[in-house]
Structure formats: C-alpha cells, structure tokens
C-alpha positions as CSV (number, residue, x, y, z in Angstrom):
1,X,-17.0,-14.2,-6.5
2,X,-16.9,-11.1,-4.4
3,X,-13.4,-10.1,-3.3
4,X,-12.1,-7.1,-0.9
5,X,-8.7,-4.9,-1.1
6,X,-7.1,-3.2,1.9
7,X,-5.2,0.0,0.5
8,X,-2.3,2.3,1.3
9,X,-1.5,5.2,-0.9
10,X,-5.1,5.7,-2.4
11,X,-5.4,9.3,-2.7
12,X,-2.5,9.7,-4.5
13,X,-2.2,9.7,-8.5
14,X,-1.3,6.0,-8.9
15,X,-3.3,4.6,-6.1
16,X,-6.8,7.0,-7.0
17,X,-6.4,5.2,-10.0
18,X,-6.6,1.8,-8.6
19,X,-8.8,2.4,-6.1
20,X,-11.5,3.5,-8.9
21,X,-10.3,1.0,-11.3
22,X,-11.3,-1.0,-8.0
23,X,-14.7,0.1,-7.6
24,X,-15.6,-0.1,-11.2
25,X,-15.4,-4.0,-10.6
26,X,-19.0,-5.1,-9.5
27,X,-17.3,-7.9,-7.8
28,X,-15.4,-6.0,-5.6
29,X,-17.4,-5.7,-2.3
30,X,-15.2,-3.1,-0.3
31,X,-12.0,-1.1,-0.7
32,X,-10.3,0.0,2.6
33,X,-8.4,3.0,2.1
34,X,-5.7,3.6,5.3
35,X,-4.9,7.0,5.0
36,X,-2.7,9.3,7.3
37,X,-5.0,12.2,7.0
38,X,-8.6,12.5,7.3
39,X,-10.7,12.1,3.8
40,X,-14.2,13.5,2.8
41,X,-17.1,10.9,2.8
42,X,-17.0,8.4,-0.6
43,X,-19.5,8.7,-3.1
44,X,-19.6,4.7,-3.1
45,X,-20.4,3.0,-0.5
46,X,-18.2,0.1,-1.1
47,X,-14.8,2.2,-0.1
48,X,-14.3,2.7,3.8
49,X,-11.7,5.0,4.5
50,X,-9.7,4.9,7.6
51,X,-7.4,6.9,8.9
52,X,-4.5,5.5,10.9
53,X,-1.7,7.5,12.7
54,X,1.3,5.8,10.2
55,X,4.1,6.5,12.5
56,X,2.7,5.0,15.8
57,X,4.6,2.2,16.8
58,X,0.7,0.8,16.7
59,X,0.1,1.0,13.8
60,X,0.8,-2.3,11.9
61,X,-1.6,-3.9,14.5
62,X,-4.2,-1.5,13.6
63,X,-3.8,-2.3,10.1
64,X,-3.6,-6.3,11.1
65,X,-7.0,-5.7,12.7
66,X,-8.4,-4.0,10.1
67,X,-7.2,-7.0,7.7
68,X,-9.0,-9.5,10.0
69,X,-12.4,-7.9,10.3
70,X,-12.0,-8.2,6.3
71,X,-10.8,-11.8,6.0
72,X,-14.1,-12.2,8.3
73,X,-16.4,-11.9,5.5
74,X,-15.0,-15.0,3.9
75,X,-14.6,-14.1,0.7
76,X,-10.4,-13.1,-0.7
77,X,-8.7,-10.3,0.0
78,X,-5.6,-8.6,-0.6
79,X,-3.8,-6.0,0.2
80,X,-1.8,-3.3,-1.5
81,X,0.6,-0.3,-1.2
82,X,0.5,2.4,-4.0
83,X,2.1,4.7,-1.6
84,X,5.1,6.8,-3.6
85,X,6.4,10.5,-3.5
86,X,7.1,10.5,-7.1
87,X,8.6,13.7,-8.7
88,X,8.8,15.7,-5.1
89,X,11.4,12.9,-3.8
90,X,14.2,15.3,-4.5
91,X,12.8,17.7,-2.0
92,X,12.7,14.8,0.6
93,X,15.6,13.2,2.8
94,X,16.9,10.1,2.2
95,X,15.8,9.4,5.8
96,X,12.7,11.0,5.6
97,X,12.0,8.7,2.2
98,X,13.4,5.7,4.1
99,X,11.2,6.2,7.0
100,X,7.6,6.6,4.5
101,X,8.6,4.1,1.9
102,X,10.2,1.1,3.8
103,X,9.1,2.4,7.2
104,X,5.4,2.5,6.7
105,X,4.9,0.5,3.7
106,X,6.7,-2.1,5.5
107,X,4.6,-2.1,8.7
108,X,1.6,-2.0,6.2
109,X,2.7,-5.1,4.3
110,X,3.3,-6.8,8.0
111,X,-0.2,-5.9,9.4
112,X,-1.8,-7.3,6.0
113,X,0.0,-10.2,6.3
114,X,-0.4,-10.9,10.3
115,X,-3.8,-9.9,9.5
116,X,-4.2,-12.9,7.0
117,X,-3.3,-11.6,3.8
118,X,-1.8,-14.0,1.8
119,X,-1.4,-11.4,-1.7
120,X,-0.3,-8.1,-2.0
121,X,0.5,-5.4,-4.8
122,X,3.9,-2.8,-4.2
123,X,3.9,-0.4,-6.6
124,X,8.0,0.3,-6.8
125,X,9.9,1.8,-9.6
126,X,11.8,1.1,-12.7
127,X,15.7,-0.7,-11.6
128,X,15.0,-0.7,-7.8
129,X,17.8,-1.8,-5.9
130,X,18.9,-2.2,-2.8
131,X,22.4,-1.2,-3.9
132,X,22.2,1.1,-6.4
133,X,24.4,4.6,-6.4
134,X,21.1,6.3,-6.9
135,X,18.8,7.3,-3.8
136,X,15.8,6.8,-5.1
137,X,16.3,3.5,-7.0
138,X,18.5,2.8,-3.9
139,X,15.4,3.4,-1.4
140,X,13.0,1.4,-3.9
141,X,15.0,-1.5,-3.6
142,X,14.9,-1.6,0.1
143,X,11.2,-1.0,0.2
144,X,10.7,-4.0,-2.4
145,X,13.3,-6.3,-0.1
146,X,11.1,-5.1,3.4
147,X,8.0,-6.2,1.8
148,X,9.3,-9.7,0.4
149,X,10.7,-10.0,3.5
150,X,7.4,-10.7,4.8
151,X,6.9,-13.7,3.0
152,X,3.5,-13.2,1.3
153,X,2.8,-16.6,-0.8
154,X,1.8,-14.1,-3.6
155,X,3.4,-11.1,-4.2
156,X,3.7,-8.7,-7.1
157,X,5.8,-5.8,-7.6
158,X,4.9,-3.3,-10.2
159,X,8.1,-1.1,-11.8
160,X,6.8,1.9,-13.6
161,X,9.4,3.5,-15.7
162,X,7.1,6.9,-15.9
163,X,4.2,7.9,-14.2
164,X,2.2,10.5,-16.6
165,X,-0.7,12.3,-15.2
C-alpha cells in the first residue's frame, strides 16, 4: 500500500538521509519537504518541497493544511521532524535553540497532528531531558515533551548518541 510523509528538517544531514531512504521505497507516493528557505527543483517527482515562513505565528495552520490535502489521498501518512543543529549548537543561544527546536518543531508536530496525522518520527538525542544541567540535552528534552504533548496515538523518538557524516 502506497503511503505519504510530511517532513521537516530534510535538507539537513540526518533528514537528506531519510528523505532518500524515503524515496527509494516504491511505495512511498510523495514526500513533502517544509523547508524555511527556498530549494532547487527535485529530481523525483514524488518529493514536493514547500517552503513555509517557520516563525509566523501562521505557520502550524499552513503546515495542518498541507497535512490535510495529504490525508486526502486516502492512503497513511505521517509526519516527521529531523530538524537538529547538531555540532554548531554551541555557537547558538539557548533561546535561539529553544525557539528552532521546541518552537518550530513543536508547531510542526501540532499542524501534522490538527492536520490528521495520527504518527510521527522526532529525531532527538542521546539522554534528553527536560531537566538536565546540560543545554543541549536540557533543550532535547523539552522538544521531546512539546511534541508528546501533542498526543499523537503513535509516536517515536529516535536518540542518536553520534551523528557521523
């Protein structure tokens, strides 16, 4: 059966990955790819990429709309984030991490779910938590308690201890 993904993070190392991973499945019938920044035309015509101003206050209805006009095809789809900074969060403020990684993500995961999307993927990290001493573990842990917060009937969180590329 022919299934559809809505995507954050795509273009990045993790979430390229997926997203071709994706498209190597003959069963997958479309990726969505929100992205913040305009991308070059695909080579496959299965992945739609959209770009989405991710800091309007819009912006988790766009995504919620986006999710519908998928859920219309009537066949499953999901959604997931593989949005991360990785090994340039040191450079970034805890706010300015806050606001990308539980800010957006979390509107994301809202739209996908107010847009019907009962399962979602969060690529996190290694000992998130919410309470940690540590900011980046610290800022993990709040993104993985937004997104459960939303109450998808299937979630799954994926902790990656190292990311090589």
């Amino acid at each position: 059966m022919a299934f559809r993904v809505l995507i954050i993070g795509g273009t990045g190392q993790v979430g390229a990955s997926v997203v071709r991973c994706l498209l190597a499945e003959p069963t997958c019938a479309e990726v969505v790819q929100i992205n913040r920044r305009e991308v070059g035309p695909s080579a496959d015509a299965r992945l739609r990429h959209v770009t989405l101003d991710t800091s309007a206050a819009s912006f988790g209805d766009a995504v919620a709309a986006i999710a519908r006009e998928m859920g219309a095809h009537g066949e499953p789809f999901y959604g997931a984030s593989c949005v991360g900074v990785g090994a340039g969060s040191m450079r970034w403020s805890e706010q300015a991490l806050i606001a990308l990684e539980v800010g957006v993500v979390g509107a994301f995961a809202r739209g996908c779910r107010a847009g019907g999307i009962e399962r979602f993927a969060l690529l996190s990290a290694v000992g998130s938590n919410a309470k940690s001493r540590l900011r980046y573990v610290r800022v993990m842990g709040l993104k993985e308690e937004a997104v459960q917060a939303v109450g998808f009937p299937r979630l799954a969180i994926f902790r990656p201890g190292i990311i090589a590329g």
